[in-house]
Every structure is written in C-alpha cells, then in structure tokens.
N, CA, C and O of each residue as an XYZ file, in Angstrom:
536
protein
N      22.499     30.355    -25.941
C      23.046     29.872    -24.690
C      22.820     28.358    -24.630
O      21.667     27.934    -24.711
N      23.942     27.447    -24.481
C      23.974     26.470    -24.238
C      22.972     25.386    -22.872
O      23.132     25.792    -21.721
N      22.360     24.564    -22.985
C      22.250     23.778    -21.918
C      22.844     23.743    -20.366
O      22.276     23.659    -19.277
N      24.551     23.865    -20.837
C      25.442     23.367    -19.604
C      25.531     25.045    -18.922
O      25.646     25.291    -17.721
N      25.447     26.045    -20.005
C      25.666     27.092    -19.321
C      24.631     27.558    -18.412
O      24.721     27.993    -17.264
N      23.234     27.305    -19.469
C      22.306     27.806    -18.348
C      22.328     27.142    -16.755
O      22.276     27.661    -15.640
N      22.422     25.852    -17.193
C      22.564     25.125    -15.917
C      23.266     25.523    -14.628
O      22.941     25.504    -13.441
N      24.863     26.067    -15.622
C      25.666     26.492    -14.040
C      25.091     28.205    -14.018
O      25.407     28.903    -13.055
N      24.353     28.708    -14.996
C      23.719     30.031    -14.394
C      22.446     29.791    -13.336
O      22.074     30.586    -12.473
N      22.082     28.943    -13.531
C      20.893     28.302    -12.591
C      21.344     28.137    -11.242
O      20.952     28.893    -10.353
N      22.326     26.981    -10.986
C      23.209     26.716     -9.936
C      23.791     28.664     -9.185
O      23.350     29.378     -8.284
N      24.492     28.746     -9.800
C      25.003     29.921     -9.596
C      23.856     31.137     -8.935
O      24.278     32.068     -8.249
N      22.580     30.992     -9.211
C      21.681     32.091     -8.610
C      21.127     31.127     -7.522
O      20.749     31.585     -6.444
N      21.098     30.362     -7.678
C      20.407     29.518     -6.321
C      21.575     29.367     -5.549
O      21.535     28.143     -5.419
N      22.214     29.591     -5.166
C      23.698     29.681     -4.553
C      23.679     31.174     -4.618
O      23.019     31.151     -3.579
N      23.752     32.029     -4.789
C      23.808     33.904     -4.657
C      22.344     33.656     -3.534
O      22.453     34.005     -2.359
N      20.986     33.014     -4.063
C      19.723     33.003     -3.276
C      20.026     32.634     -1.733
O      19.844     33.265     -0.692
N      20.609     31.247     -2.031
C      20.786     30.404     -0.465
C      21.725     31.318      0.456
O      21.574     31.132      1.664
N      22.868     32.477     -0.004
C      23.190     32.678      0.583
C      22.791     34.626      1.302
O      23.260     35.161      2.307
N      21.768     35.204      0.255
C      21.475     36.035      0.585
C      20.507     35.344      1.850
O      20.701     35.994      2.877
N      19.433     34.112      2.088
C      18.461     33.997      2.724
C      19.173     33.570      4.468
O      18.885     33.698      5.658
N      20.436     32.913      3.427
C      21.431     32.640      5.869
C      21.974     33.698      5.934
O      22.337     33.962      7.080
N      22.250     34.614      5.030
C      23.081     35.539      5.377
C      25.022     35.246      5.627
O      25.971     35.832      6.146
N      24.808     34.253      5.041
C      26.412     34.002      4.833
C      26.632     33.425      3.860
O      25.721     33.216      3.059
N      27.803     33.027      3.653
C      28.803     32.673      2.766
C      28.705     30.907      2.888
O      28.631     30.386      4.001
N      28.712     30.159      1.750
C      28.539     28.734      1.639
C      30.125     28.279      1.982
O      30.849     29.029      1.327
N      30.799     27.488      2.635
C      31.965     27.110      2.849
C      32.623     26.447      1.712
O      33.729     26.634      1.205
N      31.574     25.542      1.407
C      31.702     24.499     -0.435
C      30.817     24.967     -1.625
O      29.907     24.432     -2.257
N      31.548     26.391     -1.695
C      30.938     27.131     -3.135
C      31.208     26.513     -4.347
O      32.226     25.838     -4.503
N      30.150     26.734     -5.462
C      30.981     26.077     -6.812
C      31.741     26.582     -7.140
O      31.459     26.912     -8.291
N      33.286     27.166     -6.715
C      34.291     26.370     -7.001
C      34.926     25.449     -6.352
O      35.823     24.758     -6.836
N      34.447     25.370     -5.068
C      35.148     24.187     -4.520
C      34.403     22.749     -5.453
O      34.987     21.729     -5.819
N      33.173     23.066     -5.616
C      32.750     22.157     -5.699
C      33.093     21.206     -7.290
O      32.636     20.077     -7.470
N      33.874     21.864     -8.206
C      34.437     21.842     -9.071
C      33.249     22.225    -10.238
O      33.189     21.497    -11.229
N      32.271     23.415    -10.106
C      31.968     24.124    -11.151
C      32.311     25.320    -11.441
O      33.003     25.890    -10.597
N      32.002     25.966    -12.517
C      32.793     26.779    -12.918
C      31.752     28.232    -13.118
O      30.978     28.377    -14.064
N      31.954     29.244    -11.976
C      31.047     30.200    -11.800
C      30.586     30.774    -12.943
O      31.182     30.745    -14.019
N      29.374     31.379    -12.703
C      28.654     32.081    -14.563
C      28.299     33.217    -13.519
O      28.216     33.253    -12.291
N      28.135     34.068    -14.480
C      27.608     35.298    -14.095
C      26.092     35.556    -13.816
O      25.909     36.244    -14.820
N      24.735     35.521    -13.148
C      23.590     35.952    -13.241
C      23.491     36.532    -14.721
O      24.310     37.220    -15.330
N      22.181     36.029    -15.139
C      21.678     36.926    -16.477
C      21.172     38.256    -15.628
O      20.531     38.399    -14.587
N      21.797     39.193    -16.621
C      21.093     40.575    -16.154
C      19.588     40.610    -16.386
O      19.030     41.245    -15.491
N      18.706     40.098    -17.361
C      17.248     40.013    -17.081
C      17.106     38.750    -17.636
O      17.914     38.034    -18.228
N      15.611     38.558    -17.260
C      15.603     37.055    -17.435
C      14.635     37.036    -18.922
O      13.646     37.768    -18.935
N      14.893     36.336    -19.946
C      13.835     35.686    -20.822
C      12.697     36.211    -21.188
O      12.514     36.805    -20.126
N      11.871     36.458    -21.751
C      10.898     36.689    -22.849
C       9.958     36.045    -22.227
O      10.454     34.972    -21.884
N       8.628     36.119    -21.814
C       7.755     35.035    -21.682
C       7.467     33.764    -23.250
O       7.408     32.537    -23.180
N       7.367     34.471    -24.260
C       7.574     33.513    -25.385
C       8.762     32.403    -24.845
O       8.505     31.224    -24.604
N      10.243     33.084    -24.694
C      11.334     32.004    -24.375
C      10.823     31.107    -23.710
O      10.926     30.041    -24.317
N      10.330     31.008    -22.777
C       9.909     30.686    -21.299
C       8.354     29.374    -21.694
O       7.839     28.518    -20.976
N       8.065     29.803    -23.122
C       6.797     28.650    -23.297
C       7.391     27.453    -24.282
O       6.776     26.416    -24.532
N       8.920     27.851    -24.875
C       9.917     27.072    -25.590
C      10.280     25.653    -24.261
O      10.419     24.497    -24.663
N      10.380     25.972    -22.826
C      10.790     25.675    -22.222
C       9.577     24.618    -21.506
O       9.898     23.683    -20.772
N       8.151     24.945    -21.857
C       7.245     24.123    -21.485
C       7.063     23.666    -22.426
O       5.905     23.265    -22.312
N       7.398     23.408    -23.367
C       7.032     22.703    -24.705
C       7.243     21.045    -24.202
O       8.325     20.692    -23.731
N       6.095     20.080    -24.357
C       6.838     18.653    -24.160
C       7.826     18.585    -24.981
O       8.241     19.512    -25.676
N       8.400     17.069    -24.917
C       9.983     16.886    -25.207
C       9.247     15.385    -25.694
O       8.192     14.838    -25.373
N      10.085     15.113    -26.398
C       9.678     13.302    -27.029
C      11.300     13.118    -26.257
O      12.390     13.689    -26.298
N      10.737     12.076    -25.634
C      11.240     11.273    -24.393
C      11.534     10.028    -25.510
O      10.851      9.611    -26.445
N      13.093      9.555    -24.893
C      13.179      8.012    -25.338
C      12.789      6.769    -24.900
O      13.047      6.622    -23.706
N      12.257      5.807    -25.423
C      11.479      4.363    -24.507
C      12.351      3.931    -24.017
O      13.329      3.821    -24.757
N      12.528      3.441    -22.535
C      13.264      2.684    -21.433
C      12.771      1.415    -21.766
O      11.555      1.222    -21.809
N      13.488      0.631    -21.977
C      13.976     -1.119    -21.782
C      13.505     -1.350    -20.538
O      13.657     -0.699    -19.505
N      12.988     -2.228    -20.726
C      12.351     -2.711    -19.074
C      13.283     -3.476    -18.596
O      13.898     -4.113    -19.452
N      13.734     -3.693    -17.033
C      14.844     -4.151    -16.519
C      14.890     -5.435    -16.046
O      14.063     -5.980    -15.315
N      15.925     -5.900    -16.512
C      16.042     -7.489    -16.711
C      15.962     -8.353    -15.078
O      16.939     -7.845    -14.528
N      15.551     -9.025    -14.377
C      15.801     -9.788    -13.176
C      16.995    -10.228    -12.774
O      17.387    -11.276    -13.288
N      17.771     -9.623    -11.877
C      18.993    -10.380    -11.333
C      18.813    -12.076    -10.930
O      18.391    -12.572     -9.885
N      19.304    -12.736    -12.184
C      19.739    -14.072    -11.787
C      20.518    -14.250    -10.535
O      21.279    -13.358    -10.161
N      20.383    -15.272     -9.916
C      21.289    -16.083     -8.550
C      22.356    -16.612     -9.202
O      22.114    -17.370    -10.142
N      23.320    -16.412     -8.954
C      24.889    -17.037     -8.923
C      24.196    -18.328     -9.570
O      23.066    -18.705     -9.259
N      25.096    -19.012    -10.597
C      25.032    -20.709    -10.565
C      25.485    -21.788     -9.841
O      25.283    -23.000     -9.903
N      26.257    -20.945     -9.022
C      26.760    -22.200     -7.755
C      26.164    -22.323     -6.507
O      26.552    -22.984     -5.545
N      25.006    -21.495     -6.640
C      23.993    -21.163     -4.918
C      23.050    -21.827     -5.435
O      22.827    -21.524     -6.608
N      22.458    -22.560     -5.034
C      21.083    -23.599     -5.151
C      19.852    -22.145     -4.525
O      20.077    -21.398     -3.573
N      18.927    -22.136     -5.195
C      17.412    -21.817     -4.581
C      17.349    -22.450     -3.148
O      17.878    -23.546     -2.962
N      16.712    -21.787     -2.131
C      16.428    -22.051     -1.193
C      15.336    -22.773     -1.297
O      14.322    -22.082     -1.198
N      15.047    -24.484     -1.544
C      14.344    -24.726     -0.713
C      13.102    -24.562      0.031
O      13.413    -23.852      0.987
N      11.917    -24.826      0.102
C      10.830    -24.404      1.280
C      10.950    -26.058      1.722
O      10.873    -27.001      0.935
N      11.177    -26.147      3.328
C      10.984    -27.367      3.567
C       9.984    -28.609      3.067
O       9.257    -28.063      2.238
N       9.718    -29.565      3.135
C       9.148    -30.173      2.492
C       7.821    -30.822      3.382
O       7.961    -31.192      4.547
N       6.656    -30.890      2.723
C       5.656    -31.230      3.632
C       5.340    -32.722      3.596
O       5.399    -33.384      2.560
N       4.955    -33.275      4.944
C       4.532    -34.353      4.862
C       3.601    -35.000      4.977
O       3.398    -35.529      6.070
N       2.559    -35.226      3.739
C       1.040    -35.701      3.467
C       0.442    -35.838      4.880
O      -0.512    -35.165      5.270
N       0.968    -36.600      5.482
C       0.233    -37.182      6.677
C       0.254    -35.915      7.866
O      -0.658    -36.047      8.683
N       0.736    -35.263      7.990
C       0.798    -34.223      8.726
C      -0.628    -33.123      8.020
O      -1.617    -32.732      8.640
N      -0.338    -32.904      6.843
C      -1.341    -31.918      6.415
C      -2.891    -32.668      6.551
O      -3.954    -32.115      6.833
N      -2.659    -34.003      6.276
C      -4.368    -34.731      6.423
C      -4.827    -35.190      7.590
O      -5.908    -35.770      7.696
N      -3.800    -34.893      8.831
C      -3.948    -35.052     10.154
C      -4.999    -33.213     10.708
O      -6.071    -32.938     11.247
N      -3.707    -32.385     10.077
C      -4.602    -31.098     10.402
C      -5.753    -30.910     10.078
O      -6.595    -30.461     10.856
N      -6.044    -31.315      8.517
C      -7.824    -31.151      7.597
C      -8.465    -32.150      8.679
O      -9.350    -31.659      9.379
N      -8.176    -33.287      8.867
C      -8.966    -33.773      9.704
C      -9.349    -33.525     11.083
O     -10.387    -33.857     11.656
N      -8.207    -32.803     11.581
C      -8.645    -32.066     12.993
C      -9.603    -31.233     12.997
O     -10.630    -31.254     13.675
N      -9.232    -30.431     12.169
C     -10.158    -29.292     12.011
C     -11.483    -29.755     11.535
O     -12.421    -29.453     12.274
N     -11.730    -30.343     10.589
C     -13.121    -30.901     10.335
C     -13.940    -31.373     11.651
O     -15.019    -30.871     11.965
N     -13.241    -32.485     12.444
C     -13.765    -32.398     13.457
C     -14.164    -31.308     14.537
O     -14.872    -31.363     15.543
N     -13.683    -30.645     14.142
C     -13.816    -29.404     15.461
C     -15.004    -28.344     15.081
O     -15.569    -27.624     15.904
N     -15.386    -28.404     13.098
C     -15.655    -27.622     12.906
C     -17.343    -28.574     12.922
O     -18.364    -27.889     12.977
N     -17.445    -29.869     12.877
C     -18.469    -30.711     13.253
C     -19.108    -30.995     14.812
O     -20.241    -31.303     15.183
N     -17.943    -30.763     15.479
C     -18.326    -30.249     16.867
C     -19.125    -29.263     17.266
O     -20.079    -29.230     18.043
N     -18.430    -28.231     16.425
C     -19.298    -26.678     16.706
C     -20.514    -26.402     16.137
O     -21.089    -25.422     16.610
N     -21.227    -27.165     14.994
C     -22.116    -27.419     14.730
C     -22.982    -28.111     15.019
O     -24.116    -27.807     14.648
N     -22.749    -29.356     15.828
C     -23.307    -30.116     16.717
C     -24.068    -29.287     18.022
O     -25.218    -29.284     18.459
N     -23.223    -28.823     18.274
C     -23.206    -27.581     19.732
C     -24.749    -26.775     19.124
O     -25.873    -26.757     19.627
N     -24.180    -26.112     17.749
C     -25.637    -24.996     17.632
C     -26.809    -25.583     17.872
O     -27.618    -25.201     18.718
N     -26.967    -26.760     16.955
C     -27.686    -27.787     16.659
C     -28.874    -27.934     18.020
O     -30.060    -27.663     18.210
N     -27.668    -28.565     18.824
C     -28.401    -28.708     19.977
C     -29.325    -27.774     20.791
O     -30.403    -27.883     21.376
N     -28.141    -26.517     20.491
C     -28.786    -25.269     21.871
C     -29.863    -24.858     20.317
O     -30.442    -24.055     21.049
N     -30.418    -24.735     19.274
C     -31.130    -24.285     18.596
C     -32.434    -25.307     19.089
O     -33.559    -24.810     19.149
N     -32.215    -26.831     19.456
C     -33.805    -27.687     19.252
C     -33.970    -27.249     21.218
O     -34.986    -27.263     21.914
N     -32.918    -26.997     21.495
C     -33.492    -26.591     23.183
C     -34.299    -25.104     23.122
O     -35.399    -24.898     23.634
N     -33.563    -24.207     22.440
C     -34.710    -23.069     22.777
C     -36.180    -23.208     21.872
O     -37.254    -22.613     21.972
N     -35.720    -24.220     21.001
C     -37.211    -24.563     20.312
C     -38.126    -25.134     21.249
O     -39.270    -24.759     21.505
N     -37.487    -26.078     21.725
C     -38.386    -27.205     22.747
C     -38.740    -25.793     23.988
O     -39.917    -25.595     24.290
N     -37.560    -24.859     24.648
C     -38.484    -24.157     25.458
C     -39.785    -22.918     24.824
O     -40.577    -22.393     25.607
N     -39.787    -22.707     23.750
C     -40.599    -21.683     23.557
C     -41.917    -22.555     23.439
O     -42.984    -22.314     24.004
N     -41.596    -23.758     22.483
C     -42.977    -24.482     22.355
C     -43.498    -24.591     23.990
O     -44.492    -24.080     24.506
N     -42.589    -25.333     24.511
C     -43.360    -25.480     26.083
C     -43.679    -24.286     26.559
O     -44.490    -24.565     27.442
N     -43.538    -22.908     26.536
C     -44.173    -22.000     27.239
C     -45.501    -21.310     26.350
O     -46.540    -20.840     26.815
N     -45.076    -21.429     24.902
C     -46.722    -21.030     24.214
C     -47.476    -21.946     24.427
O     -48.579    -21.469     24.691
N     -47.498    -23.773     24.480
C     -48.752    -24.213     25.153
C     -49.340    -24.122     26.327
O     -50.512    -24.277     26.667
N     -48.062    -23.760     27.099
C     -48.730    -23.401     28.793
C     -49.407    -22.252     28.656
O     -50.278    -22.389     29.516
N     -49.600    -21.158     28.125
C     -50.192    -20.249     27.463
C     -51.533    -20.246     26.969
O     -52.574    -19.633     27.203
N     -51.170    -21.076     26.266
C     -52.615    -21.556     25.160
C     -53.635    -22.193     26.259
O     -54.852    -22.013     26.213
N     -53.094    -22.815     27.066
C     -54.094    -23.715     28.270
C     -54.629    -22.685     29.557
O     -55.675    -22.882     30.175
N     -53.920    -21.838     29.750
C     -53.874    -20.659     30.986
C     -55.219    -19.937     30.478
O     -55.954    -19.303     31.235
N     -55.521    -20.166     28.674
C     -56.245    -18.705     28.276
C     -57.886    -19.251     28.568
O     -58.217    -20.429     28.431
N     -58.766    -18.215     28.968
C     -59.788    -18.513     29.485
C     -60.803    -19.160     27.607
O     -60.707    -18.840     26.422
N     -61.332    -19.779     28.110
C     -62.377    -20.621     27.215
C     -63.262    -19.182     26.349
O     -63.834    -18.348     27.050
N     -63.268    -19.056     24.817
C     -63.695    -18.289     24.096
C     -65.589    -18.332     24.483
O     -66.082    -19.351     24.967
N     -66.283    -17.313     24.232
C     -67.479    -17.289     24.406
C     -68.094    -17.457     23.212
O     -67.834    -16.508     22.473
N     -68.973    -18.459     22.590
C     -70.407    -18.379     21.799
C     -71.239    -17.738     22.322
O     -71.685    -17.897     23.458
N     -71.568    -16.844     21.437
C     -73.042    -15.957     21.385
C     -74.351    -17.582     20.921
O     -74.170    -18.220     19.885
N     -75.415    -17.900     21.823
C     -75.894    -18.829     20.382
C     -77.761    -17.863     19.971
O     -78.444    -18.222     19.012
C-alpha cells in the first residue's frame, strides 16, 4: 500500500469517525473536497507493521533562511541624530542631583551622630559616681 493511499484511507476513517461522533453527515465530504474516497481497511496492521512506522526516518538538512533585504530605492530609517551638548547637559544634570542626594545623607547621617553622642554623654554624667572598697 502506497503512502497516498494510506493517507486518503486515514482521511477517509476520520471522516466515517467525525461523523459517527455529530451524528451527521459532513456537507464538504472528500469528494467535494476533491479527494478520492478509499475504502476502511477491514483490520488494521500487525503490531510488527506498526513498529516499521516508529522507526526514525533520516530527515534532510534545512538551509537556514536567508534575511529579507530592503528594496534599493528605500533608504534605512534613520534614528534621529543626537546632539553632544544635549546628552552632556543630561550627564551633568544628573550628576548633580545624584551629588545632592548624597550631600542630604551625609548630613542627616553626622546629625543623628551628633544626637546620639549628645544623649550617651548626658548619660554618662546622670550615672551615680562608682564606689571604692579601700
């Protein structure tokens, strides 16, 4: 049995299947569909047949696919063009801002220093005078 035949015997039971499972009749049966009906095999295959059929296959190597070139009369688009002074205006903004915000920690870091020191010496002075045994 040929390839093409099994194929439209294949087609042909899955089409008898689809239409036992709606219970009707397909409107665009293969023959409308321009195949050419086969009969169901009265039994199916051998399990041996059936391990012919899992057998790998040596496959042919695919060509890897080439990039669609752009027309030669359409120019590349372009990315607008930047202007130095604009980009060393931004680095410099930002530097500043980011010297600002460090300034800021800076500060609130020597203030809670300066308050903890001032409350452990008020501490240290509050504490009553240690006793010698002599």
């Amino acid at each position: 049995m040929s390839w093409k035949k099994e194929r439209d015997s294949l087609i042909a039971q899955t089409m008898a299947f689809v239409q036992s499972v709606t219970g009707r009749k397909e409107e665009a049966g293969p023959a409308k569909a321009g195949l050419v009906p086969v009969a169901p095999p009265a039994e199916l295959p051998p399990p041996a047949a059936l391990d012919a059929w899992a057998a790998p296959k040596t496959i042919a190597p695919v060509e890897p696919g080439k990039a669609a070139e752009p027309p030669p009369n359409m120019p590349a688009a372009a990315p607008p063009p930047v202007v130095a002074s604009e980009v060393a205006n931004e680095i410099r903004a930002r530097v500043a801002g980011f010297r600002a915000h460090q300034e800021r920690f800076n500060r609130e870091r020597e203030e809670y220093f300066s308050k903890t020191l001032a409350k452990l010496k008020a501490e240290i002075k509050e504490m009553p005078e240690p006793r010698v045994d002599k």
